[in-house]
Structure formats: structure tokens, C-alpha cells
C-alpha positions as CSV (number, residue, x, y, z in Angstrom):
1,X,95.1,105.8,71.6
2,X,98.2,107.4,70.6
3,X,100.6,105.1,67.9
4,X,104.1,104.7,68.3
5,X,104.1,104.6,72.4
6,X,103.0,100.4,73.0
7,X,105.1,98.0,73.1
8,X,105.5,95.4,70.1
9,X,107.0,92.8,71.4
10,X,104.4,90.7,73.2
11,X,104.6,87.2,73.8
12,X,103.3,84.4,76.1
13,X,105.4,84.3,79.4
14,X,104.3,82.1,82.4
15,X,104.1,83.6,85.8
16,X,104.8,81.4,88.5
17,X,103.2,82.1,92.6
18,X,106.0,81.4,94.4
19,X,103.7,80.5,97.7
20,X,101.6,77.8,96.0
21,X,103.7,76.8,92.8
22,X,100.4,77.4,90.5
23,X,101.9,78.6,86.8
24,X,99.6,80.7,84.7
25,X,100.2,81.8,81.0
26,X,99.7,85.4,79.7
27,X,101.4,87.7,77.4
28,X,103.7,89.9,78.4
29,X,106.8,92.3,77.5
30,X,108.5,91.4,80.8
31,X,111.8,90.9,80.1
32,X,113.7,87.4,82.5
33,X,116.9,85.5,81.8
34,X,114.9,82.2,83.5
35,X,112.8,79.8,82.0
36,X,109.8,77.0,82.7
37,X,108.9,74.2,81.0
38,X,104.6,73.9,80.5
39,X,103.4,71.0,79.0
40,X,106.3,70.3,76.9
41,X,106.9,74.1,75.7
42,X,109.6,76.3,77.2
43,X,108.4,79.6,78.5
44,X,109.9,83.1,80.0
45,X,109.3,83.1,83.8
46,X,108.4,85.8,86.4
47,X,108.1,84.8,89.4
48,X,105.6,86.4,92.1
49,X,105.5,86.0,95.5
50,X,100.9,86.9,95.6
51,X,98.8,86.2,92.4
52,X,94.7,85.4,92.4
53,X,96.0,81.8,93.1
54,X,96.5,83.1,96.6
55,X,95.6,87.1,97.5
56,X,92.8,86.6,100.4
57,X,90.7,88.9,98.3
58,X,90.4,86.2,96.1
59,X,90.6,83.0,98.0
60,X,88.7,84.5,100.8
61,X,91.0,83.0,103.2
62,X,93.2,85.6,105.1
63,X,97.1,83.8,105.6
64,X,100.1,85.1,106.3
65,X,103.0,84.9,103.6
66,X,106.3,85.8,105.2
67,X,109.0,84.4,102.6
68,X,111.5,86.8,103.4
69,X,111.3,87.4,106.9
70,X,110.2,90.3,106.4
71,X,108.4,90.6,109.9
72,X,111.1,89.5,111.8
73,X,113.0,92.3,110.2
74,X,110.6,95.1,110.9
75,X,110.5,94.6,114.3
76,X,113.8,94.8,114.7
77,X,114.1,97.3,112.7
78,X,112.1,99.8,115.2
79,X,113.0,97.7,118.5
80,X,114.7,100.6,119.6
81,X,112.0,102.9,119.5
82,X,110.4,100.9,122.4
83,X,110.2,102.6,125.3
């Protein structure tokens, strides 16, 4: 691998799924102005709206997450091209 180009700054950062509230722990250079508290130590948070907590791949279930309305704005979005 080439020096110089990696990031230096890693440190542990909980991610939070925003569908099912499960918080994991990694490291990361992610940079957030937010914060969580796990078991009594104060993290940086990300938050994600699909993690292995609950992607159908994973939980072999397939659901439908719509948290922003996202499907109600697509099909407005191309209601007019309905003939």
C-alpha cells in the first residue's frame, strides 16, 4: 500500500439503524457534530436508515422501510406521465 494517503484519525464511533434502534460500535473517520451515550461512554453517532440489523439479505425477511416517504413521492413525481 502506498504511505501518506490513509487516514490517521481513527476512532470508535457508534452507528445507530434508524429502523430498529440497534447501536453498533466500529472505528471510523466519519466526521458528526451528535453524540450517544453506550454503556456509560459517550460516543460520535451516524445514523443509518439499513444496517445488517435489518437489510433482508441478512435478516432474510423482505420489509419495506419508507421513512421518508419516499414512495409516495415518486409516484407523484411521474403521475403525469400516466396516460
Amino acid at each position: 500500500m502506498r504511505k501518506g494517503i490513509h487516514p490517521e484519525n481513527y476512532r470508535l464511533v457508534a452507528f445507530k439503524d434508524m429502523s430498529n434502534d440497534e447501536v453498533f460500535l466500529t472505528k471510523s473517520t466519519a466526521n458528526t457534530k451528535e453524540t450517544i451515550e453506550v454503556d456509560g461512554v459517550e460516543y460520535p453517532l451516524v445514523k443509518l436508515e439499513i444496517s445488517r440489523a435489518s437489510h433482508p439479505f441478512y435478516t432474510g425477511k423482505s420489509k419495506l422501510i419508507d421513512t421518508a416517504g419516499r414512495i409516495d413521492k415518486f409516484k407523484n413525481k411521474y403521475a403525469k406521465f400516466k396516460k
